[in-house]
C-alpha positions as CSV (number, residue, x, y, z in Angstrom):
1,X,-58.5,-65.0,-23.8
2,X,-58.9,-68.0,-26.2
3,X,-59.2,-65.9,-29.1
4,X,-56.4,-63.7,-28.4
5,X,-54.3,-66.4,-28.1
6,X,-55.8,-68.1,-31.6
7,X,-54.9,-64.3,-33.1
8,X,-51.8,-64.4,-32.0
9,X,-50.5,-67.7,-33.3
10,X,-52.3,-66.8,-36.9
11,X,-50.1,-63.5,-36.6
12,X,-47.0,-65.5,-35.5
13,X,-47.6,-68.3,-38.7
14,X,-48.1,-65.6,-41.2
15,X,-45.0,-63.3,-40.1
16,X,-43.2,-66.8,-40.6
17,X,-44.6,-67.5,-43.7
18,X,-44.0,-63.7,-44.7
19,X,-40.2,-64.5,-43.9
20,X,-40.5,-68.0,-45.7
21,X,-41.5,-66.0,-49.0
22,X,-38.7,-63.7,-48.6
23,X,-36.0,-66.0,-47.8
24,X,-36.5,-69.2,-49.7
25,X,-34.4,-72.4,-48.8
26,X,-33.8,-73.2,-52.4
27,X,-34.2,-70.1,-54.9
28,X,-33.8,-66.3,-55.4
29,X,-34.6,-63.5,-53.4
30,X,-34.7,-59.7,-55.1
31,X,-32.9,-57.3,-53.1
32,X,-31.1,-53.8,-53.6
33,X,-28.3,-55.4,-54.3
34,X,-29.3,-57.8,-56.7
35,X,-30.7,-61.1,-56.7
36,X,-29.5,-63.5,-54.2
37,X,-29.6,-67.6,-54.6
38,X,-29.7,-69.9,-52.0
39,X,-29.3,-74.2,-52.6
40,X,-31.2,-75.4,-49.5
41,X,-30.9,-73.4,-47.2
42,X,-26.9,-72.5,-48.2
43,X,-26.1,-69.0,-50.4
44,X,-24.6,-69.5,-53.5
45,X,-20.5,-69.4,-54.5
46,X,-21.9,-66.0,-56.7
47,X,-24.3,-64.8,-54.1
48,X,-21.6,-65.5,-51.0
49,X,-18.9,-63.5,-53.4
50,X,-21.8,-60.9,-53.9
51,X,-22.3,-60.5,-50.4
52,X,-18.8,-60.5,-49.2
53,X,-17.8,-57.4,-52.0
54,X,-21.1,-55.6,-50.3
55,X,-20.3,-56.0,-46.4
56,X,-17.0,-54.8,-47.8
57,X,-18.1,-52.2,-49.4
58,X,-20.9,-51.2,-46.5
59,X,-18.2,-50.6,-44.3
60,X,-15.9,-49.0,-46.8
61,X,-18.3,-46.3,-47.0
62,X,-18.6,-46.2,-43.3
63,X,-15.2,-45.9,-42.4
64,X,-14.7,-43.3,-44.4
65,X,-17.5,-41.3,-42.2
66,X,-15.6,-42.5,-39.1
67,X,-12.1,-41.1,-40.2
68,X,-12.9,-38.1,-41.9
69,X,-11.7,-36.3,-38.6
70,X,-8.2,-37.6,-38.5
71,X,-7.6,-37.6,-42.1
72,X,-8.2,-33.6,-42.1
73,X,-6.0,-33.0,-39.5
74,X,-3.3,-35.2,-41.0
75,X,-4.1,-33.4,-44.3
76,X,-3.5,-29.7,-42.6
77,X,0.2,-30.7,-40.9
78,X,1.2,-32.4,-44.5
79,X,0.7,-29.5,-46.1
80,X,3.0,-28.0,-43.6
81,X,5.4,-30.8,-43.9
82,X,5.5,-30.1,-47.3
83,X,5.8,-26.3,-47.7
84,X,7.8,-25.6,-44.7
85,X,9.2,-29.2,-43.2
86,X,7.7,-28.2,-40.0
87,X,8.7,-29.6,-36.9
88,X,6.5,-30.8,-33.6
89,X,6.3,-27.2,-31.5
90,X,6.4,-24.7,-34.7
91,X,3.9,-22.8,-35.9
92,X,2.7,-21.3,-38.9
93,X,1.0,-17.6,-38.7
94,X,-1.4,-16.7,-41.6
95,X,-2.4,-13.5,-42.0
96,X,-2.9,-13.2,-46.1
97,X,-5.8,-14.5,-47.9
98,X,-3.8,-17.7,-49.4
99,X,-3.0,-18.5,-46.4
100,X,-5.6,-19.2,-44.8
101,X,-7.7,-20.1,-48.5
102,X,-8.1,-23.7,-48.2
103,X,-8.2,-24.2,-45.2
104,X,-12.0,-25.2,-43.9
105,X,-14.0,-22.6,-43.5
106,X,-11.4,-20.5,-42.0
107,X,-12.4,-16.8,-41.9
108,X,-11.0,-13.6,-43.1
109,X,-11.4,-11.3,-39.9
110,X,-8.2,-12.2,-37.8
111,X,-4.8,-13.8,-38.3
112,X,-4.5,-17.3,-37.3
113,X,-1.7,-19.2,-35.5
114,X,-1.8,-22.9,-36.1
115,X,0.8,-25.1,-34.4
116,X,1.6,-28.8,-34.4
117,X,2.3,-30.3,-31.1
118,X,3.6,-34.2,-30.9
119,X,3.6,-35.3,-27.2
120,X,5.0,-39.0,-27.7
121,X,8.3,-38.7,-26.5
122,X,7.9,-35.6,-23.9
123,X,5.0,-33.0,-22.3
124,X,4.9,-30.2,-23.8
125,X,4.3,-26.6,-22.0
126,X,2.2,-23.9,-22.9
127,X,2.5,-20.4,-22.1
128,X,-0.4,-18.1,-23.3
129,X,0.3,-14.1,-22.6
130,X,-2.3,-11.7,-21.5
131,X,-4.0,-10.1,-23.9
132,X,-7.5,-10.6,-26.3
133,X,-6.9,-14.1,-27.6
134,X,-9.2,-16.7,-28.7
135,X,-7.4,-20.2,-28.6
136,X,-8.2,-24.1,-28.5
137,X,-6.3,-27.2,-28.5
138,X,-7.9,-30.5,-30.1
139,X,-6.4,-34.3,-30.3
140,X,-6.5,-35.4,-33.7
141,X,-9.7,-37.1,-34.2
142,X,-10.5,-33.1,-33.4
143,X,-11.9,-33.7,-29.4
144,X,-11.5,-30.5,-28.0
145,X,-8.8,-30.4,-25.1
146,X,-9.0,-26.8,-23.7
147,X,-9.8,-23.7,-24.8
148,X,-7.1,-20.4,-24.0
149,X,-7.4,-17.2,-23.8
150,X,-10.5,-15.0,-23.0
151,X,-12.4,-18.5,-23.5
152,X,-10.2,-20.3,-21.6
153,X,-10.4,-20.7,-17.8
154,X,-7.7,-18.2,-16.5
155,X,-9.6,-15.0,-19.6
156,X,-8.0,-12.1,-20.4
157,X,-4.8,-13.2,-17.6
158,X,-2.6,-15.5,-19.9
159,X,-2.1,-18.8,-18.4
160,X,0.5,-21.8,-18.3
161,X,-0.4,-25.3,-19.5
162,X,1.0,-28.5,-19.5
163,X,0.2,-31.1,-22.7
164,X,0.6,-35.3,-22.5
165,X,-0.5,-37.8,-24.4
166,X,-1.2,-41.4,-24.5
167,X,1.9,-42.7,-24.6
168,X,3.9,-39.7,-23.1
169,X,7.0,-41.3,-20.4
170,X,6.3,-41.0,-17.2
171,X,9.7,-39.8,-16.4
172,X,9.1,-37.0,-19.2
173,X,6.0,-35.5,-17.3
174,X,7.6,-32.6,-15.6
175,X,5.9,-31.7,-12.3
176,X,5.1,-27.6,-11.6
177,X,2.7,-25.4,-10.1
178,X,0.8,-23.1,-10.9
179,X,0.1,-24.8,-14.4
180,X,-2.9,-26.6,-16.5
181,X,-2.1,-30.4,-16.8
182,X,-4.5,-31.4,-20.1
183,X,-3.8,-34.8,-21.6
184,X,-4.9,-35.8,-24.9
185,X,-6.0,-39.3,-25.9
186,X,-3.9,-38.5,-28.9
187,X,0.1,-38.0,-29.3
188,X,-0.5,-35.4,-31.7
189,X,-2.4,-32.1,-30.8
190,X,-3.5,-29.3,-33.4
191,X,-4.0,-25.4,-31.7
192,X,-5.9,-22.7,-33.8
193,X,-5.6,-19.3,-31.9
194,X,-6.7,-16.1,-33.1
195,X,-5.7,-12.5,-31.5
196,X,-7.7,-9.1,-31.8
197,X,-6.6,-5.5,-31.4
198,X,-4.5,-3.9,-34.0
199,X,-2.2,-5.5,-35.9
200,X,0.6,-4.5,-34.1
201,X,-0.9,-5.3,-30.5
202,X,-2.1,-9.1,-32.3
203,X,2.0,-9.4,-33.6
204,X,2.5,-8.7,-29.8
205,X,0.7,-11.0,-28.9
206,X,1.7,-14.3,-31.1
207,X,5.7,-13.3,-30.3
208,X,4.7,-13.6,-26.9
209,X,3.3,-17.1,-26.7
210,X,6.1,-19.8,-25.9
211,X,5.6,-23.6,-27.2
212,X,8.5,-25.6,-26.1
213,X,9.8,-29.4,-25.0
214,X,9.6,-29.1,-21.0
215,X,13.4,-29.7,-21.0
216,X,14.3,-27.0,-23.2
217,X,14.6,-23.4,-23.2
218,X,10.6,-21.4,-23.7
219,X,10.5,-20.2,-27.1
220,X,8.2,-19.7,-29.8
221,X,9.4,-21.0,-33.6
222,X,7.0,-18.8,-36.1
223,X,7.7,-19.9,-39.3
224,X,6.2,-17.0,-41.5
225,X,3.1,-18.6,-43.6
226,X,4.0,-16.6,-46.8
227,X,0.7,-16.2,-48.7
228,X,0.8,-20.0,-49.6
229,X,-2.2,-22.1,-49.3
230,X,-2.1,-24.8,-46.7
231,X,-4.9,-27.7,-47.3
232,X,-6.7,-29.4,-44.6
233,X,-9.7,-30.6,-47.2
234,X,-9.7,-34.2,-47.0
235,X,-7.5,-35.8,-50.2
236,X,-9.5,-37.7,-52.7
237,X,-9.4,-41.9,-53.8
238,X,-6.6,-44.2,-53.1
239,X,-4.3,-41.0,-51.2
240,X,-7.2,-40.7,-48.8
241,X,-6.7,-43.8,-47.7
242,X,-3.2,-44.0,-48.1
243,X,-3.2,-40.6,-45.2
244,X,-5.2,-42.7,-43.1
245,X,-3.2,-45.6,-42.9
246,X,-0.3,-43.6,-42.5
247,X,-1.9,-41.5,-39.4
248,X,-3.3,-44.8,-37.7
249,X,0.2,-46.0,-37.2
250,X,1.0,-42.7,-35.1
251,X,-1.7,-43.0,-33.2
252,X,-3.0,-45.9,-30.3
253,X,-6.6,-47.3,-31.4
254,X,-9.3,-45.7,-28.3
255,X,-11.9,-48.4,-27.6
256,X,-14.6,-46.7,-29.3
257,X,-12.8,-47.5,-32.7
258,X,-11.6,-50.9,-32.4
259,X,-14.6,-52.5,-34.5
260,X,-13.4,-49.8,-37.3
261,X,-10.3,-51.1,-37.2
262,X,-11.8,-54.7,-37.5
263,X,-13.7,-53.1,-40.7
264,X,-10.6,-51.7,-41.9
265,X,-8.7,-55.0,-41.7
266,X,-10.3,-56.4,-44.3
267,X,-9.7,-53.6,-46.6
268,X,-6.5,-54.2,-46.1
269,X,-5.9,-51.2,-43.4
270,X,-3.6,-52.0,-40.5
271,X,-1.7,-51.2,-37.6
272,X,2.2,-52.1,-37.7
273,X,1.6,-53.8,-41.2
274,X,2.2,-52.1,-44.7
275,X,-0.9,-51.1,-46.9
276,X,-0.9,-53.2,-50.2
277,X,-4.3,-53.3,-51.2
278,X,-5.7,-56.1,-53.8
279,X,-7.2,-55.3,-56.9
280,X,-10.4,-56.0,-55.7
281,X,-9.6,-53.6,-52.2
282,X,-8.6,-50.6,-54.2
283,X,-11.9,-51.3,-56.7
284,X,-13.6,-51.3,-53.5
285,X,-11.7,-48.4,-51.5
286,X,-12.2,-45.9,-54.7
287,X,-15.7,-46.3,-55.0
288,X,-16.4,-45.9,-51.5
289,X,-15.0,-42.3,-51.2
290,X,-17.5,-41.1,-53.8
291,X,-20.2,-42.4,-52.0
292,X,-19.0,-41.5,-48.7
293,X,-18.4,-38.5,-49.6
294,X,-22.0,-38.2,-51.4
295,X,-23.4,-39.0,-47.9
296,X,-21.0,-36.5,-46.2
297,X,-22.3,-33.6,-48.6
298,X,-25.5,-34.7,-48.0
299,X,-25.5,-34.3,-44.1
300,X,-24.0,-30.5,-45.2
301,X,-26.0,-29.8,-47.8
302,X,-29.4,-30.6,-46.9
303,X,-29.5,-30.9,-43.4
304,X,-31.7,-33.8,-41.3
305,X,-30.0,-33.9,-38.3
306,X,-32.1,-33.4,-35.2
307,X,-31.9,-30.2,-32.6
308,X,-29.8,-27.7,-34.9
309,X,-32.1,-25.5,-37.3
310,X,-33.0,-22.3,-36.1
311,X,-36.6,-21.1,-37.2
312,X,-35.0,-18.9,-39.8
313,X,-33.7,-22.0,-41.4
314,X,-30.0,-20.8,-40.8
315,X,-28.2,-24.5,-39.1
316,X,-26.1,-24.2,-35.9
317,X,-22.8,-25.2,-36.9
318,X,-21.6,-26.2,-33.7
319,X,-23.9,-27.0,-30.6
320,X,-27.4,-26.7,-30.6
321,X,-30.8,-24.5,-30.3
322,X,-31.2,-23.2,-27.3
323,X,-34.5,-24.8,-25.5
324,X,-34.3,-27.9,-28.4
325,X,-33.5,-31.4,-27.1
326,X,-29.6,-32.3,-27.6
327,X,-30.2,-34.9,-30.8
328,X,-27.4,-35.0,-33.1
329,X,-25.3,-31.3,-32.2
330,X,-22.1,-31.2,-33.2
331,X,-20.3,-30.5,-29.7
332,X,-16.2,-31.0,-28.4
333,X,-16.0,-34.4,-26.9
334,X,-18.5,-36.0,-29.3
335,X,-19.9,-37.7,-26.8
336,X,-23.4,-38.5,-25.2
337,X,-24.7,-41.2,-22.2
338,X,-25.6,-44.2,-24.7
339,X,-23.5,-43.9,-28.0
340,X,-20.6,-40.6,-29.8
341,X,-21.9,-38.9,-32.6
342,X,-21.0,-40.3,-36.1
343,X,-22.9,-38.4,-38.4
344,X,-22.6,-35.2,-37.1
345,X,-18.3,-35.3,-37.0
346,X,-18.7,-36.9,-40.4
347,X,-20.8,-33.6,-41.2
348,X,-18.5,-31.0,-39.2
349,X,-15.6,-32.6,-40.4
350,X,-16.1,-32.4,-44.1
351,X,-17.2,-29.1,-43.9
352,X,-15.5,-27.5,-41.0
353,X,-12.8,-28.1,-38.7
354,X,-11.4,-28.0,-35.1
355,X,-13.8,-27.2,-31.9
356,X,-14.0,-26.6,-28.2
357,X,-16.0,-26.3,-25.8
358,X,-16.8,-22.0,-26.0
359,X,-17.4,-22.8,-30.0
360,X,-20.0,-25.5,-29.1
361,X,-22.3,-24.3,-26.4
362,X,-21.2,-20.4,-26.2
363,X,-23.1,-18.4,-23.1
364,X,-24.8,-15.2,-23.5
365,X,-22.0,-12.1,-23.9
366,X,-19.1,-15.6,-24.4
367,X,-18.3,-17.6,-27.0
368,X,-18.9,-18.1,-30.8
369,X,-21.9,-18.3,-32.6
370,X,-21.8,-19.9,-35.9
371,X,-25.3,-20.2,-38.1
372,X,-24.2,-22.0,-41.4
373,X,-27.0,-22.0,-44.4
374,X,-26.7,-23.8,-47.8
375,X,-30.0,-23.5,-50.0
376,X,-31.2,-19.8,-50.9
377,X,-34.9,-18.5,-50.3
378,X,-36.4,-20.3,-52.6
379,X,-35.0,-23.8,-51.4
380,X,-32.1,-23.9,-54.2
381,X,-28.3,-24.2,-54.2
382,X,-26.4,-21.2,-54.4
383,X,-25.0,-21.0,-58.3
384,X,-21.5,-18.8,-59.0
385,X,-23.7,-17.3,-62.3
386,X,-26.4,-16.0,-60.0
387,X,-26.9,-12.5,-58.2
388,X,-28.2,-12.7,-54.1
389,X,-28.3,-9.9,-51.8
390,X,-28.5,-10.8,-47.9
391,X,-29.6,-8.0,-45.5
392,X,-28.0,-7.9,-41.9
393,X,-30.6,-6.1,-39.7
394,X,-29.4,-3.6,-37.6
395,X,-27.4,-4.3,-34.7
396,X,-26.3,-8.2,-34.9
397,X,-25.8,-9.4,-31.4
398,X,-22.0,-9.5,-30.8
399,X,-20.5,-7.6,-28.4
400,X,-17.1,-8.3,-30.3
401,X,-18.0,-8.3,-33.6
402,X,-20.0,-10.4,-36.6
403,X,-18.4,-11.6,-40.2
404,X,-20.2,-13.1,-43.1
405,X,-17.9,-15.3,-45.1
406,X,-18.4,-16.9,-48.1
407,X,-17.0,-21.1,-49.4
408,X,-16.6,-22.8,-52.5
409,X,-19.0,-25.7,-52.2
410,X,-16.6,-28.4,-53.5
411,X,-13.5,-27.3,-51.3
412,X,-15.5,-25.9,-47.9
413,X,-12.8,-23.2,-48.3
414,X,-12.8,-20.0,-48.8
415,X,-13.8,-18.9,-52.6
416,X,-11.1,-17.9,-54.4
417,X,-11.3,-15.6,-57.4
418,X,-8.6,-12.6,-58.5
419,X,-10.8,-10.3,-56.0
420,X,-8.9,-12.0,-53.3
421,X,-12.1,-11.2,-50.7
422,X,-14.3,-14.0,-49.1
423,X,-16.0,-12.0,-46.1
424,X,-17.7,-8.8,-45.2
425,X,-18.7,-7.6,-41.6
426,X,-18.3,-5.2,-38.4
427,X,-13.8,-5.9,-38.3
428,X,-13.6,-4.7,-42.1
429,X,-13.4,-0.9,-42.2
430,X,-15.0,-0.7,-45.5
431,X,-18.1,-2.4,-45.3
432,X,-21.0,0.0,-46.0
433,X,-23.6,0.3,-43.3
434,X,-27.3,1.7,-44.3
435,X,-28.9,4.5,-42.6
436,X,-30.9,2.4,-40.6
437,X,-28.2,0.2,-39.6
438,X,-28.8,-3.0,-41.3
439,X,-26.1,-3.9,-44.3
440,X,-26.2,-5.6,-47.6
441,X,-23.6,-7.9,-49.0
442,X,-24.3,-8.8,-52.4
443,X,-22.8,-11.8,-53.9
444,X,-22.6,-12.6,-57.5
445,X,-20.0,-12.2,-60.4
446,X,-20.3,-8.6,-61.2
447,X,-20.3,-6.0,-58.7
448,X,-23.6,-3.8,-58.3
449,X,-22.4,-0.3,-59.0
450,X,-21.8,1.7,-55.6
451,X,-21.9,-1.6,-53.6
452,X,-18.5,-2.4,-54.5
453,X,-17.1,-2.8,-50.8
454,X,-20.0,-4.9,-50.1
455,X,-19.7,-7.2,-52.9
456,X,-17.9,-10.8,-52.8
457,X,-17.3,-12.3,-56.2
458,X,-18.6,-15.8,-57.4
459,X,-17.7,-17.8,-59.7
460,X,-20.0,-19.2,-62.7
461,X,-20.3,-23.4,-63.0
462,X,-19.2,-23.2,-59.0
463,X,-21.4,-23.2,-56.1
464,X,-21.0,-21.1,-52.3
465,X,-22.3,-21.0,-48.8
466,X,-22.2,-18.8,-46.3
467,X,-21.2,-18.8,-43.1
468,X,-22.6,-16.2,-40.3
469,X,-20.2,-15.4,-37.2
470,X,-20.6,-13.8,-33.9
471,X,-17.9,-13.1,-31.8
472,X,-19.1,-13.2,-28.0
473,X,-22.8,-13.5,-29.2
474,X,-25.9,-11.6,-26.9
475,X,-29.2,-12.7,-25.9
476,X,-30.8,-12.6,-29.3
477,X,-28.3,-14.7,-30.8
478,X,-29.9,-17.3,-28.4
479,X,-33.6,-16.6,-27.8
480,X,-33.4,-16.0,-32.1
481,X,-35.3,-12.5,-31.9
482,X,-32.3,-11.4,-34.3
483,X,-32.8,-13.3,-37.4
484,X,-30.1,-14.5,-39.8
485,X,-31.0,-13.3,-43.4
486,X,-32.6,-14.8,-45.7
487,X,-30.5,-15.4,-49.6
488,X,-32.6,-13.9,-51.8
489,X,-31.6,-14.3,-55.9
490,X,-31.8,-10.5,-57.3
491,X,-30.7,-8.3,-60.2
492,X,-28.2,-6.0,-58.8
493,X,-29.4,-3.0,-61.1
494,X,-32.1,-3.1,-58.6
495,X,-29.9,-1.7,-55.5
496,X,-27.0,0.0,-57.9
497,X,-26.8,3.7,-56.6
């Protein structure tokens, strides 16, 4: 016992005089950030200004993790504003490439409606028809409010809702039966709904939705999206702060947030005060993007994050492996017991955007299955001057069907090039299919000869990644037994017929 305790004061003095060595009263200490200088005990005028630019900086960087959410939602409705001045209720239907080209990671295999609700001043009702729609409603920091549709609690049967918000009156809350009530911690709401069928049963369909003030008469206000490109990618520099300022003054500040905002005060960010950054803020502020957004393409691109790589390497987009422990999925409320995920909404959100609950944690035979993948079988980036063939084996499990699309690394968008094509799979009637039902899409900036249909077009000096869907995915989506392909470099004139 007497020794123990003689080993343990030795341990204790030398830890101290380990910390003594490292933090002297008078002198300099090396760190990452430079030396630091200390006069008895007291840092520096230079080392105090050093160290007051970094904390700056350090949560510079951070914030801009924390906010990437609400800036890419406030992002996708300017766009809007801009093209079409839309207005809280109306929505935009994109059915032509552009419209949906840089927008993240949209797809190609159905048309898209995406409204704008704003629930400040009244509720807003919902009225979703029968039919085969796939819908979901999300606050602006992109929380998943409800899913509609054949995801959503009343199916295939339609359904009536009811929207509020935070600082909705009390006396503008209308009271009926027979309806939804969801309220959003936000007073804006974004809705992504997709319809299947023909075209003319999906037109059927999106006329018969109704969005509407609860005082005023239902209607639906479709403003036509007219093969222009809205933008939800996050803006770049000083305007990416400038959207967020402008979107934090819409929108109250939820507890979880209110040591960001502390952050942000001293970069000159409020609520209820105008942004006029110092020289030294916007030195600061500009630098921080590219590094934040460095980290953000790093959580994409090369993947840490705990509980979502399938043993084919592909990444689950949104929720988790089945059987793995939860660790850092991407799911709807972003929430767990002990602490809300930052780094992976820093990673969906840069890449991706909107969620609910059926796109997180789909069942067997319901949902969406996602697998993203971003580094080709040999461990390398995917390069626009490069040929790769993936093989689909036969029968991917989706009882609706399956989509591989392909993004321009820099914009998480669809890659655009004068083919106007992003995405091959089971809802595209010309997509070859080999005899033994598995099917190749080839990738790369010249078609291999035959392949044409199955060929997406890349663009040299420009990177991609793929996306994998599965509409309603089966058992082997889940227990893996169906694997995702591997990206395999090639020379087409292998496989030209």
């Amino acid at each position: 016992m007497k020794n123990t305790f003689l080993l343990t004061i030795i341990l204790i003095t030398l830890s101290y005089s380990g910390f003594a060595q490292e933090m002297p009263i008078t002198g300099k200490v090396k760190t990452h950030i430079g030396e630091l200088e200390f006069d008895h005990g007291v840092p520096t005028k230079e080392t105090t200004d050093k160290l007051y630019y970094e904390k700056d900086y350090q949560r510079a960087v951070q914030a801009y993790l924390w906010s990437l959410p609400i800036v890419g939602q406030a992002q996708w409705r300017q766009s809007y504003l801009d093209m079409y001045d839309l207005k809280p209720n109306q929505s935009v239907y994109a059915k032509e490439f552009n419209d949906r080209s840089l927008i993240l990671t949209a797809n190609e295999s159905t048309p898209y409606l995406f409204t704008w609700i704003n629930v400040k001043e009244k509720a807003v009702v919902l009225e979703v028809p029968p039919g085969s729609i796939i819908g979901l409603y999300i606050d602006f920091w992109q929380r998943g409010l409800t899913d509609v549709g054949l995801l959503g609690r009343y199916s295939a049967n339609g359904g009536k809702y009811i929207f509020t918000g935070p600082d909705t009156p009390r006396d503008q809350i209308p009271y009926m039966e027979d309806v939804t009530y969801i309220e959003s911690k936000t007073n804006n709401i974004w809705s992504v709904v997709r319809f299947s069928g023909s075209l003319e049963e999906r037109e059927d369909l999106m006329r018969s939705m109704r969005t509407y003030f609860w005082d005023e008469e239902p209607k639906m206000d479709i403003v036509p999206a007219g093969n222009r490109p809205g933008r939800n990618y996050q803006p770049r520099g000083m305007d990416y702060w400038k959207m967020l300022h402008a979107i934090l003054q819409e929108e109250p500040v939820d507890e979880r947030d209110r040591f960001y905002m502390y952050y942000l005060k001293d970069l000159g960010i409020e609520k209820d005060k105008p942004f006029n950054p110092t020289a030294q803020q916007k030195e600061i502020l500009t630098d921080a993007i590219l590094v934040g957004e460095a980290m953000a393409k790093s959580m994409v691109f090369r993947e840490r994050l705990p509980g979502v790589l399938r043993k084919d390497g592909w990444r689950h987009v949104m929720g988790r492996v089945v059987g793995s422990e939860p660790g850092d999925a991407w799911e709807h409320t972003q929430r767990t017991k002990y602490y809300d995920r930052l780094d992976p909404r820093a990673r969906y959100t840069y890449e991706a955007c909107t969620i609910s609950e059926r796109m997180a944690f789909a069942k067997d035979g319901f949902g969406l299955g996602y697998g993203g993948m971003f580094l080709d079988a040999e461990g390398e980036p995917m390069k626009g001057d490069k040929s790769y063939v993936m093989r689909i084996e036969a029968d991917p499990p989706a009882k609706l069907f399956w989509a591989v699309t392909i993004y321009n690394t820099d914009t998480r968008s669809l890659i655009i090039t004068d083919q106007e094509k992003a995405e091959i799979g089971s809802a595209h009637e010309t997509t070859q299919v080999n005899d033994d039902g598995s099917t190749y899409i080839f990738v790369g900036p010249k078609a291999p000869k035959g392949w044409e249909s199955n060929w997406i077009k890349s663009v040299p000096g420009q990177g991609w990644f793929p996306y994998l869907r599965l509409y309603f995915p089966t058992a082997r989506f889940f227990d893996q037994s169906w694997p995702f392909p591997k990206i395999v470099p090639v020379d087409f004139k292998d496989y030209e017929k």
